[in-house]
TIPA-234139 format. One record per atom (N, C-alpha, C): residue number from 0; atom name; residue in one letter; x, y, z. Coordinates in Angstrom, 1 decimal, decimal comma, padded with zeros to 4 digits. Layout:
REM TIPA-234139
PT     n   atom   res       px       py       pz
PT   NUM     CA     a        X        Y        Z
...
REM end
This chain:
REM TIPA-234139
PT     n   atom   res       px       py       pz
PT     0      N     x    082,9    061,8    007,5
PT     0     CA     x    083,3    063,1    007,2
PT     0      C     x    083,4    063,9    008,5
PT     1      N     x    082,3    063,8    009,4
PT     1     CA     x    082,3    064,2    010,8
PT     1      C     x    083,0    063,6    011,5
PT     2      N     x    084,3    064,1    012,0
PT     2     CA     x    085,1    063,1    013,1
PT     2      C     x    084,5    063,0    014,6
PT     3      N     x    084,9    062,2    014,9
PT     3     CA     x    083,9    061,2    016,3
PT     3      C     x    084,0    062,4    017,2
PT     4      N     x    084,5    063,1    017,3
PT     4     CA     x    085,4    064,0    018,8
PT     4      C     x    083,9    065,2    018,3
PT     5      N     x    083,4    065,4    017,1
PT     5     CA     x    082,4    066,3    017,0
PT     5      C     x    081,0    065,8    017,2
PT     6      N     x    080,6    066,4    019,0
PT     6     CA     x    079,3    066,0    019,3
PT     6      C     x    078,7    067,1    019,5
PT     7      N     x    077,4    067,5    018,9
PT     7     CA     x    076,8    068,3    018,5
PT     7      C     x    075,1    067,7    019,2
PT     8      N     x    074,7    068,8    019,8
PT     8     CA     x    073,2    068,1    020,7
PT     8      C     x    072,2    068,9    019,6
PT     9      N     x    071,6    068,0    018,9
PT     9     CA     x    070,7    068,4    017,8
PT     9      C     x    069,3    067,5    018,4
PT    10      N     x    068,6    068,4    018,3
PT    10     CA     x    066,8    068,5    018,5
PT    10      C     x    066,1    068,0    017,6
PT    11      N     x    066,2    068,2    016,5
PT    11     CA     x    065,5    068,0    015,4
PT    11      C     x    066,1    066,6    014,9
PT    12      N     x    064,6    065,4    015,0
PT    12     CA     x    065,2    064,3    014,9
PT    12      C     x    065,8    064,3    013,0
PT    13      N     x    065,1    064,6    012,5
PT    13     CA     x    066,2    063,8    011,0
PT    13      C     x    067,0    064,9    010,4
PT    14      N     x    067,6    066,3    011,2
PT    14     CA     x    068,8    066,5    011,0
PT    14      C     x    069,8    065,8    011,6
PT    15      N     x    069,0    065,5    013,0
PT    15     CA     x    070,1    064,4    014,0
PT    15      C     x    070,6    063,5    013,5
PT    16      N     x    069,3    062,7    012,9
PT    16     CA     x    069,6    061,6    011,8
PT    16      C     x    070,7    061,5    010,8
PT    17      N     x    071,4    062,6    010,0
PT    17     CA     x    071,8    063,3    008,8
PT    17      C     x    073,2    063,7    009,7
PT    18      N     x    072,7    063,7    010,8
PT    18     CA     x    074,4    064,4    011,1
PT    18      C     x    075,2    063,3    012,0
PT    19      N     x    074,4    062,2    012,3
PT    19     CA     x    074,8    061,0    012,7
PT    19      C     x    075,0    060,1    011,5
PT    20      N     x    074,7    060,0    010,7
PT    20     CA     x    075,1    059,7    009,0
PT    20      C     x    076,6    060,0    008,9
PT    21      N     x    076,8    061,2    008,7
PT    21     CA     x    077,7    061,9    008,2
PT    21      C     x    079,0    061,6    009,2
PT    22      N     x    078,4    061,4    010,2
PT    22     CA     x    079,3    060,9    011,4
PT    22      C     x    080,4    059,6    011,7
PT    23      N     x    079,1    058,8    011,5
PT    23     CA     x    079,6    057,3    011,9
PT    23      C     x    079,2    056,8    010,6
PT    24      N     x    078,6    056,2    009,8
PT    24     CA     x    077,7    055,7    008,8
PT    24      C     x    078,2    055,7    007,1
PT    25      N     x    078,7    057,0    007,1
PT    25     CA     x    079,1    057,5    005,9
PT    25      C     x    080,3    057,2    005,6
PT    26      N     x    081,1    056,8    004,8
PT    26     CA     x    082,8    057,1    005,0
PT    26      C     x    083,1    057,9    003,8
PT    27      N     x    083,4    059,0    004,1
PT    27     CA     x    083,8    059,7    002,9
PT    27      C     x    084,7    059,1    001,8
PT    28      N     x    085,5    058,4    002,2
PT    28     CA     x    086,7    058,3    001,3
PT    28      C     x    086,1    056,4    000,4
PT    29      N     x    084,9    056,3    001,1
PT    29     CA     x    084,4    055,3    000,4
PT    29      C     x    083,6    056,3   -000,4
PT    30      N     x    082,1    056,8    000,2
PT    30     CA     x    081,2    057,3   -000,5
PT    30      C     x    081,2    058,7   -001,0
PT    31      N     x    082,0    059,6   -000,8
PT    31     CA     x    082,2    060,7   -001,4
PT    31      C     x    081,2    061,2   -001,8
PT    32      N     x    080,7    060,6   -002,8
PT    32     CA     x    079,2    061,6   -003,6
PT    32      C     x    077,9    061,8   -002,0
PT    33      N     x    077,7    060,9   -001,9
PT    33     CA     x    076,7    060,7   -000,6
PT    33      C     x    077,0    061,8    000,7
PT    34      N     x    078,8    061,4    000,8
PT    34     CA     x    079,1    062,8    001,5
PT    34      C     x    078,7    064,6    001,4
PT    35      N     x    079,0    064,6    000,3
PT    35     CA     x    078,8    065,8   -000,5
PT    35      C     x    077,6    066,2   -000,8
PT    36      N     x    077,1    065,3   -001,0
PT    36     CA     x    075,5    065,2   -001,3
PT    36      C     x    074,8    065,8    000,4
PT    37      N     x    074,7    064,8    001,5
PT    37     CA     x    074,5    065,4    002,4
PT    37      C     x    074,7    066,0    003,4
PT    38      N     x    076,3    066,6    003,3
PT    38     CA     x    076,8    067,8    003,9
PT    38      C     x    076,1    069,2    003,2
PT    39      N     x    075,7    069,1    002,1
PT    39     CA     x    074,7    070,0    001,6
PT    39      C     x    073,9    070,5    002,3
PT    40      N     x    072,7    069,3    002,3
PT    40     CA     x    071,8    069,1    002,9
PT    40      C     x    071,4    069,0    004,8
PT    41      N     x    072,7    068,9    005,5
PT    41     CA     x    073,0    069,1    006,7
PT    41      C     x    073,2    070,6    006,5
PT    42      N     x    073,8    071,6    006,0
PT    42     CA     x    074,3    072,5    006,1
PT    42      C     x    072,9    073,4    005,8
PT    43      N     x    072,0    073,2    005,1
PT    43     CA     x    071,1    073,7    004,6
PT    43      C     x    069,5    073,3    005,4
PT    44      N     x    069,6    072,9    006,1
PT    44     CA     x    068,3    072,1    007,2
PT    44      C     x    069,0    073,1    008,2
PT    45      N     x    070,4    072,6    009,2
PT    45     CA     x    071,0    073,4    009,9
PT    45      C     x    070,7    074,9    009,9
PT    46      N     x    070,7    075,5    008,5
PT    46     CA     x    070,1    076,8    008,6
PT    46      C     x    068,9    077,2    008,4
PT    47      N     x    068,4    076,4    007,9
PT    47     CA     x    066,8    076,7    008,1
PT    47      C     x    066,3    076,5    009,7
PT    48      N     x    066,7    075,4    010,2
PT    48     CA     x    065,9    075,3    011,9
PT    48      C     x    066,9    076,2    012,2
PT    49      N     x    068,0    077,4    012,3
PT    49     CA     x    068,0    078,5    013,1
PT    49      C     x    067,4    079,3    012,8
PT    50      N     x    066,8    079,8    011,3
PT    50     CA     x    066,2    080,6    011,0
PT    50      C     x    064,3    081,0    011,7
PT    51      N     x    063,7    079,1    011,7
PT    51     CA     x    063,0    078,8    012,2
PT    51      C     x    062,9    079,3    013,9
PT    52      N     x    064,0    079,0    014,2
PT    52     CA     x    064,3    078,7    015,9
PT    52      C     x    064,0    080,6    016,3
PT    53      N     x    064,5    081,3    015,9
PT    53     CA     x    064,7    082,6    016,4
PT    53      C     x    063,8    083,5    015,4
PT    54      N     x    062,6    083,2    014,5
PT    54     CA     x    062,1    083,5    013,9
PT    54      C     x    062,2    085,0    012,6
PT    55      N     x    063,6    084,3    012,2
PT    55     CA     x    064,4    085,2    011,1
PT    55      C     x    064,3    085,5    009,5
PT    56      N     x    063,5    086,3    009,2
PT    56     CA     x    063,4    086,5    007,6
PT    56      C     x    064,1    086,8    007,0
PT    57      N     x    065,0    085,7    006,4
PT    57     CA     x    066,0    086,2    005,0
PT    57      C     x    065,1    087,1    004,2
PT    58      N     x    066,2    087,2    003,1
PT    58     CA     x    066,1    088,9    002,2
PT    58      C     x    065,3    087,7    001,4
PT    59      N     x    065,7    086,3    001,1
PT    59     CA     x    065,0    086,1    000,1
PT    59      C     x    065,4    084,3    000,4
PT    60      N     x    064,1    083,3   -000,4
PT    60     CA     x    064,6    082,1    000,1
PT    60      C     x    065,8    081,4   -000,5
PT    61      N     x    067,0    081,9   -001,5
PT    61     CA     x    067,8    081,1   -001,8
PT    61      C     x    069,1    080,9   -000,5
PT    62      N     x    069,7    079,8   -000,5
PT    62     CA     x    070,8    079,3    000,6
PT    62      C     x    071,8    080,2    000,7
PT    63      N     x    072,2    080,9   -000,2
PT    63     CA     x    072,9    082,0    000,4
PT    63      C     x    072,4    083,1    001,3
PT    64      N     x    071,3    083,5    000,5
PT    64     CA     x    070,8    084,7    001,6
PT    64      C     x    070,0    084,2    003,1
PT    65      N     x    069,6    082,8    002,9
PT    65     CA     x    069,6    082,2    004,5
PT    65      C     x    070,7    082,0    005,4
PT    66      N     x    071,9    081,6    004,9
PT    66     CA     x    072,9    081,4    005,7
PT    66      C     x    073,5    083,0    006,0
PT    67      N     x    073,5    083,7    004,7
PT    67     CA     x    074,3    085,3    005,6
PT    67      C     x    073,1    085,8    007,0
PT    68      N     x    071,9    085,5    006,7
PT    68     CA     x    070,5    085,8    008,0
PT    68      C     x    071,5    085,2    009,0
PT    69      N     x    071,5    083,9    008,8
PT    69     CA     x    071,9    083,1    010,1
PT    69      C     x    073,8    084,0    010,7
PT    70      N     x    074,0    083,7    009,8
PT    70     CA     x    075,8    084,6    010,0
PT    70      C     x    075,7    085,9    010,6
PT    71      N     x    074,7    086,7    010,4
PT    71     CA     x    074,0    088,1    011,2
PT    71      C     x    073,9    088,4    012,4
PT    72      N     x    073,0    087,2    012,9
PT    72     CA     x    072,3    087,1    013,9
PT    72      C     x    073,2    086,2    014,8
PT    73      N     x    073,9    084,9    014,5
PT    73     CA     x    075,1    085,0    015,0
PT    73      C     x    076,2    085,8    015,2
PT    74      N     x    076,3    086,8    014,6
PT    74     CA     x    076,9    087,7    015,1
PT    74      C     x    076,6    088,6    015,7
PT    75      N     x    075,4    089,2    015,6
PT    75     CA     x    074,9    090,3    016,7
PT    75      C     x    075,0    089,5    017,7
PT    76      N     x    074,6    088,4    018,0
PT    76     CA     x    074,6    087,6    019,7
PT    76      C     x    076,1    087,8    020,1
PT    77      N     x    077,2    088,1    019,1
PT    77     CA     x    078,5    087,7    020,0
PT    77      C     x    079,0    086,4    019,7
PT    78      N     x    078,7    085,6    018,6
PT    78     CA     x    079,7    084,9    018,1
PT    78      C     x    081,0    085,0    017,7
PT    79      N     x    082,0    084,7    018,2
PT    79     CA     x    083,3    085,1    017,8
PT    79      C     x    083,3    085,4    016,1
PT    80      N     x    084,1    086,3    015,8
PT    80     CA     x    084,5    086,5    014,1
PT    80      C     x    085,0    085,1    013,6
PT    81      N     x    086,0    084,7    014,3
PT    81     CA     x    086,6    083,7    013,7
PT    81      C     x    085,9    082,3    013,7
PT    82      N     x    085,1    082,3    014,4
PT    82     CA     x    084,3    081,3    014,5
PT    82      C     x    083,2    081,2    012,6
PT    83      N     x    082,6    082,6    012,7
PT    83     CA     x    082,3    083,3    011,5
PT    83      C     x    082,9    083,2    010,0
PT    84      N     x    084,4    083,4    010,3
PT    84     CA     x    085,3    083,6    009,4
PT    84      C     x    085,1    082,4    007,6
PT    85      N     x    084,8    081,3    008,4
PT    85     CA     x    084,8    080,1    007,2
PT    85      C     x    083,1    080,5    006,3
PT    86      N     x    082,5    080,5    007,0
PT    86     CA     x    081,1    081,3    006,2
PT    86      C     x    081,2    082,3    005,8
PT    87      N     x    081,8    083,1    006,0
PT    87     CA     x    082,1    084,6    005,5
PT    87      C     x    082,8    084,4    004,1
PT    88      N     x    084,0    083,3    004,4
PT    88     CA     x    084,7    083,2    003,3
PT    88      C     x    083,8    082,5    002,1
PT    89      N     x    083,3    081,3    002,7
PT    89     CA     x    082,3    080,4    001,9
PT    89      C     x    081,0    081,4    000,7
PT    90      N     x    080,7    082,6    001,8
PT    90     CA     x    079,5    083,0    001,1
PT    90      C     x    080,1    084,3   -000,1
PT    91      N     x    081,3    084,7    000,3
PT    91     CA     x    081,6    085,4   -000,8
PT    91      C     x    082,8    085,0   -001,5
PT    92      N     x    082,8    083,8   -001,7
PT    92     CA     x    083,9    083,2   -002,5
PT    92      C     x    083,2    082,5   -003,3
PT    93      N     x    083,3    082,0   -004,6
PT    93     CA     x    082,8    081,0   -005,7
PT    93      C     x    083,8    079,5   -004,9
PT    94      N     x    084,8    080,0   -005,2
PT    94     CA     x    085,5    079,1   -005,1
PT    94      C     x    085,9    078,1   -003,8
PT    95      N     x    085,3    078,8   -002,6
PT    95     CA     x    086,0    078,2   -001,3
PT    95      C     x    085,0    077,5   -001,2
PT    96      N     x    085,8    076,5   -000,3
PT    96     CA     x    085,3    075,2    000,4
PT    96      C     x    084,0    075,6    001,0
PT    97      N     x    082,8    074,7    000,6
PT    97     CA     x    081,6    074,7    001,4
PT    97      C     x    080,8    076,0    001,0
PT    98      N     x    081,5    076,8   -000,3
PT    98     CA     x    080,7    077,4   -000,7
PT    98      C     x    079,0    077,3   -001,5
PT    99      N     x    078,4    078,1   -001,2
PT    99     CA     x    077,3    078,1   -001,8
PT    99      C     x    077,3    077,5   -003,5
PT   100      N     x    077,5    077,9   -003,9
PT   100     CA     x    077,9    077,6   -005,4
PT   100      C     x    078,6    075,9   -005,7
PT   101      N     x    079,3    075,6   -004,8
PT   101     CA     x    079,9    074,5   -004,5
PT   101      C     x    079,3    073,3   -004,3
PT   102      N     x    078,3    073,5   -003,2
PT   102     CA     x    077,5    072,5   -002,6
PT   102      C     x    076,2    072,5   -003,8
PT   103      N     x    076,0    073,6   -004,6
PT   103     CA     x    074,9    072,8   -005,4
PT   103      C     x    075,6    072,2   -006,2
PT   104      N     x    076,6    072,4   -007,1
PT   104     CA     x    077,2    071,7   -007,9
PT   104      C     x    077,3    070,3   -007,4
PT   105      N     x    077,2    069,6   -006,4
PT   105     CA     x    077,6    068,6   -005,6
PT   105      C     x    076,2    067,9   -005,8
PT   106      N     x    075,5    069,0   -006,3
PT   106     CA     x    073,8    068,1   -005,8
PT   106      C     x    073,5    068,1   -007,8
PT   107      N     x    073,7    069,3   -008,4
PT   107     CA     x    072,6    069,7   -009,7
PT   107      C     x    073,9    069,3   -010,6
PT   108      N     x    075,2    069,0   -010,6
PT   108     CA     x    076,0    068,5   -011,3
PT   108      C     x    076,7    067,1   -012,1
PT   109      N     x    076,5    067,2   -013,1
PT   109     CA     x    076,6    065,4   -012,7
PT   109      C     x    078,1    065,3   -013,4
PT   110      N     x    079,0    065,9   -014,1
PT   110     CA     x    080,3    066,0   -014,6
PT   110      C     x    080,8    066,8   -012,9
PT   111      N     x    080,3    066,8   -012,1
PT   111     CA     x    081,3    067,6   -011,0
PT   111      C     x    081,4    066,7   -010,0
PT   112      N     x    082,6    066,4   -009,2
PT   112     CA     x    082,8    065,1   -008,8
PT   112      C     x    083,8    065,6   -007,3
PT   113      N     x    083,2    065,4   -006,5
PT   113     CA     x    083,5    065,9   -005,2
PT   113      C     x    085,5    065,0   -004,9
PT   114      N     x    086,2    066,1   -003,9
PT   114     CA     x    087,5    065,6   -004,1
PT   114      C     x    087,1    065,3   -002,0
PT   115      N     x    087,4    064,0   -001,9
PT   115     CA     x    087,5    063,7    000,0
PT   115      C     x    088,5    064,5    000,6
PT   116      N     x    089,5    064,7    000,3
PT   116     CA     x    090,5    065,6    001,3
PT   116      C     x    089,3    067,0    001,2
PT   117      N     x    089,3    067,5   -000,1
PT   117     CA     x    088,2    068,8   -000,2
PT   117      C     x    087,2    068,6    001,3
PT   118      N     x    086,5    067,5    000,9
PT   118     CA     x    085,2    067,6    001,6
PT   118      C     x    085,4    067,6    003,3
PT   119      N     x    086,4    066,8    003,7
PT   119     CA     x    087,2    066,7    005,0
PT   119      C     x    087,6    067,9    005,7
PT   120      N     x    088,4    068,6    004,5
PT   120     CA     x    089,0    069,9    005,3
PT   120      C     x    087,9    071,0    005,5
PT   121      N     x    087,1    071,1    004,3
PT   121     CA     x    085,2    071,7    004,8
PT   121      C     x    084,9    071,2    005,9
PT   122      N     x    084,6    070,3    006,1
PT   122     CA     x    083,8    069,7    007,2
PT   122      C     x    085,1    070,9    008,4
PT   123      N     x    086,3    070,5    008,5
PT   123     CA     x    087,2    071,1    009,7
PT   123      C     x    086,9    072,6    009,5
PT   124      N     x    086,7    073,4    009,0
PT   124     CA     x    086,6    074,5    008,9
PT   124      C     x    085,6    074,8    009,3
PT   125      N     x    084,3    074,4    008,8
PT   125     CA     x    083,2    074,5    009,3
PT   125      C     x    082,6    074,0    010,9
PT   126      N     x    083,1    073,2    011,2
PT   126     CA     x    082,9    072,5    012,3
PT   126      C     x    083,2    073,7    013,5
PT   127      N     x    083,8    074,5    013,8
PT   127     CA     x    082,7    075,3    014,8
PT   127      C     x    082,2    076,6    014,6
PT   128      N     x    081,5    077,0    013,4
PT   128     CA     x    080,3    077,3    012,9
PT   128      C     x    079,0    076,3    013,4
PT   129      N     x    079,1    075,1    013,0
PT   129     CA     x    078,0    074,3    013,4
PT   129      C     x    077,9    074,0    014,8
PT   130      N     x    079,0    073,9    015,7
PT   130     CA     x    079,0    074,3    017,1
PT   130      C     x    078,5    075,2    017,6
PT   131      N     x    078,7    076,0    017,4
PT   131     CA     x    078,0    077,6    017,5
PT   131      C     x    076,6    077,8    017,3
PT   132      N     x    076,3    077,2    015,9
PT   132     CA     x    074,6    077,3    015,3
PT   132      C     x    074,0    076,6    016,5
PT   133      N     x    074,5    075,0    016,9
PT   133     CA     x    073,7    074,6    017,7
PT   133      C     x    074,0    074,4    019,4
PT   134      N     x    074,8    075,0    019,4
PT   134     CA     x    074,9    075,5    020,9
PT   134      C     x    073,6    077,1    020,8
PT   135      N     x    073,7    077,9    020,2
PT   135     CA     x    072,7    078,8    020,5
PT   135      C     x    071,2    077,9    020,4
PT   136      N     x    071,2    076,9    019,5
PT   136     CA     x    069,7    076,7    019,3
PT   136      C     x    068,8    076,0    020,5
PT   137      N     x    070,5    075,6    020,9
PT   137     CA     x    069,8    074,8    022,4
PT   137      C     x    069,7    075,2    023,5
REM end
């Protein structure tokens, strides 16, 4: 799901683990569910160790209100908007790719069945958002 050209210097050994998965290991278009399953779970560790890293109290512990913390404070540092732009859309959309709503469905759903182009063009969208997250963390 992660194309090779995205190298990302991650500290924390078993997100590293999970994002080297998703990387080389995984093939979407074979395993889909497993994808979806732990692009979840990458996207959701991912924002917990920034929240951890710069010692940031969401309004409350659900994954939406951690990731808009993280989206905040990436932005007061001066992260570009557009870099922002896909999380913005993600956290107030139901329906957009890599939405909150979306990604549990991928985990708590069992009639909901992830589509690989879907999950691919998420990953592209998002991909420098997670640039970003861990270039600041480093």
């Amino acid at each position: 799901m992660i194309p090779k050209s995205c190298i990302l210097e991650i500290d924390e050994p078993r997100i590293n683990a999970i994002y080297l998965e998703l990387r080389s290991k995984i093939d979407v278009h074979e395993a889909p569910n497993a994808a979806a399953v732990m692009s979840r779970v990458f996207f959701e560790m991912s924002v917990d160790h920034y929240l951890a890293t710069f010692k940031i109290k969401p309004a409350n512990e659900h994954l939406k209100s951690k990731a808009a913390a993280v989206r905040d404070d990436m932005k007061a540092k001066g992260v570009d908007k557009d870099v922002l732009s896909p999380l913005n859309h993600a956290l107030s959309n139901q329906g957009a790719q890599f939405a909150i709503d979306l990604l549990h469905m991928y985990v708590h759903h069992r009639r909901f069945a992830p589509i690989t182009t879907d999950l691919i063009t998420s990953w592209d969208n998002m991909q420098p958002f997670f640039e970003a997250l861990w270039e600041l963390v480093k």
